[in-house]
N, C-alpha and C positions, 0 to 999 in steps of 0.2 A: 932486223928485218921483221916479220910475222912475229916472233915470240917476242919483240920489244911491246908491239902495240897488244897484243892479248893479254900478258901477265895483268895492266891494270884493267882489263874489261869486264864491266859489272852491270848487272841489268836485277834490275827490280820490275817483275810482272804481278800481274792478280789474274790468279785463276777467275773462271766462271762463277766461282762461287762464293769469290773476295777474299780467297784464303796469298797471300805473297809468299812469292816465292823470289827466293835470289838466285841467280844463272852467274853461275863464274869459271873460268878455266880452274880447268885441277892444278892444285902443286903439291909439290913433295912434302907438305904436311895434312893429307888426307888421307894417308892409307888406312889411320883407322877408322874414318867416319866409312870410307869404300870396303873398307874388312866386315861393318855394321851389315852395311846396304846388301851386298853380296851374299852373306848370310843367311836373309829370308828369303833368296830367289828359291821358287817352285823347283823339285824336280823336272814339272814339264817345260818351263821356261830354260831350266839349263841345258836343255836341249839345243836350243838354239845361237846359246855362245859358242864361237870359238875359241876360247881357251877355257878351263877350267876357274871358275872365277871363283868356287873356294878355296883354293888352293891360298894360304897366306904369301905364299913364296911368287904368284903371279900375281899377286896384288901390287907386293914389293918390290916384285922386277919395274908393275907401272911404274912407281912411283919415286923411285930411285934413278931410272933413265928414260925422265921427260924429255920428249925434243917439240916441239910446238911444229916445227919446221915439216916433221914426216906424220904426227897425230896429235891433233888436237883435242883434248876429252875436256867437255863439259861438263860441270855437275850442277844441279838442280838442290838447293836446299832452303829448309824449312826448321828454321832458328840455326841448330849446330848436327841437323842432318839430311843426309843426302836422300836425297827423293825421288831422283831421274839422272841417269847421263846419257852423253850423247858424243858423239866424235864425229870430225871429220879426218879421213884419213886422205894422203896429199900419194900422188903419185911422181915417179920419175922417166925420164925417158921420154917417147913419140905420146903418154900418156899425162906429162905432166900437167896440161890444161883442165885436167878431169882429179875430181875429192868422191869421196865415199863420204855419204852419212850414215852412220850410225843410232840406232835411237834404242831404250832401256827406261821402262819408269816401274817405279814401285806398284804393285797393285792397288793400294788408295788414289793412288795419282793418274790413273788410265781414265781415259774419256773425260775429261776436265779441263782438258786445252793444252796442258803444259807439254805437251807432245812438240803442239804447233809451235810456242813461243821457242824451243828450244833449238829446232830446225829451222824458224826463221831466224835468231840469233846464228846459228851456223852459215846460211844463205849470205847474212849483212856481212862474214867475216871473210869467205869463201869470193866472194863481190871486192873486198877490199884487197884482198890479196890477188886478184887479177887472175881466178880462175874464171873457164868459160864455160864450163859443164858441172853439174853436179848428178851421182847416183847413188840409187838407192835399192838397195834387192829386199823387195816386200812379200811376204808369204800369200802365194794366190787368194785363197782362203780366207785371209782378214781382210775383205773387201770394203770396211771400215776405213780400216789405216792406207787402203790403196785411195777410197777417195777422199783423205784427209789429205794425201801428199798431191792427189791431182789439186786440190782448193788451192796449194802454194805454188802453181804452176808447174809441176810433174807431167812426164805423158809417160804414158806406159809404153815401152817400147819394142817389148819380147813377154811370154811369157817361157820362161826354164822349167821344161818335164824336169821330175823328179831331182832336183839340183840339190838341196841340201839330202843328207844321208843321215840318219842318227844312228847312233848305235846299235840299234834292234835291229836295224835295213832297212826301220818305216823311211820312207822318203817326202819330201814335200814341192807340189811344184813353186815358185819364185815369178813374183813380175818383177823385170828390169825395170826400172825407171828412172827418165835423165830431164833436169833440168838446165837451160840454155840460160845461162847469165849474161848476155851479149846482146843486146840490142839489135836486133834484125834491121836493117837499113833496106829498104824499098827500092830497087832497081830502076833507073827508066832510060 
């Protein structure tokens, strides 16, 4: 199904500033280049993963029980490392029409485009697999990245008081935001 047509999917982009990057699904020979990458995240950045992403053992758990079917993780690399990822996560149930994006780039790689290319690669994949929604929970406050995602067709749809929690208590609020992959047909 899904993970037949992914495993070979590769895309060659050029950033803004002509530097290429390759966009490929993860597989189970990445945890070290993702052990690299994981690494240098910020304190404050690790804020806002949910899981502990230095933990080597969450790394390994990715990487060992891929399923393309329930998470799709993208990674962004530049020669033989990782530079960005990105997921779409697949739902089941009265929700399965609807994916979660994900997005994660390295701090040289922020405001350079490769955000965009790597959501729209997600969007192309999300479209193929005959989903009809896609969301995104963007931090109110980076009003950047909210209208990078509206440029790819997003609306904001909510904004969530106080939705993520950190460990301190600080709290942050969230815009919802969904995109409609489904061609709207015009009534008469």
């Amino acid at each position: 199904m899904l993970a037949d047509q992914v495993r070979t999917y590769r895309e060659m982009v050029t950033l803004k500033d002509g530097t290429y990057v390759l966009i490929r699904p993860m597989n189970e020979d990445d945890e070290k280049r993702l052990l690299e990458f994981y690494s240098a995240v910020s304190d404050e950045d690790l804020r806002y993963f949910r899981h502990y992403i230095k933990d080597p053992g969450v790394i390994h758990d990715w990487s060992e029980h891929l399923d393309y079917n329930k998470v799709l993780p993208m990674l962004a690399f530049i020669k033989d490392h990782v530079v960005g990822s990105a997921s779409l996560h697949f739902f089941e149930g009265p929700k399965r029409h609807i994916g979660e994006v994900r997005l994660f780039l390295a701090k040289d790689f922020r405001k350079r485009g490769l955000g965009m290319k790597m959501i729209k690669a997600l969007i192309e994949i999300a479209r193929k697999h005959g989903l009809g929604i896609l969301q995104a929970e963007v931090i109110a406050e980076q009003t950047k990245v909210v209208k990078a995602f509206e440029s790819l067709g997003f609306k904001s749809q909510a904004v969530l008081d106080d939705y993520f929690l950190f460990p301190d208590g600080d709290t942050r609020d969230v815009v919802l935001m969904t995109l409609s992959l489904r061609a709207k047909m015009d009534e008469f």
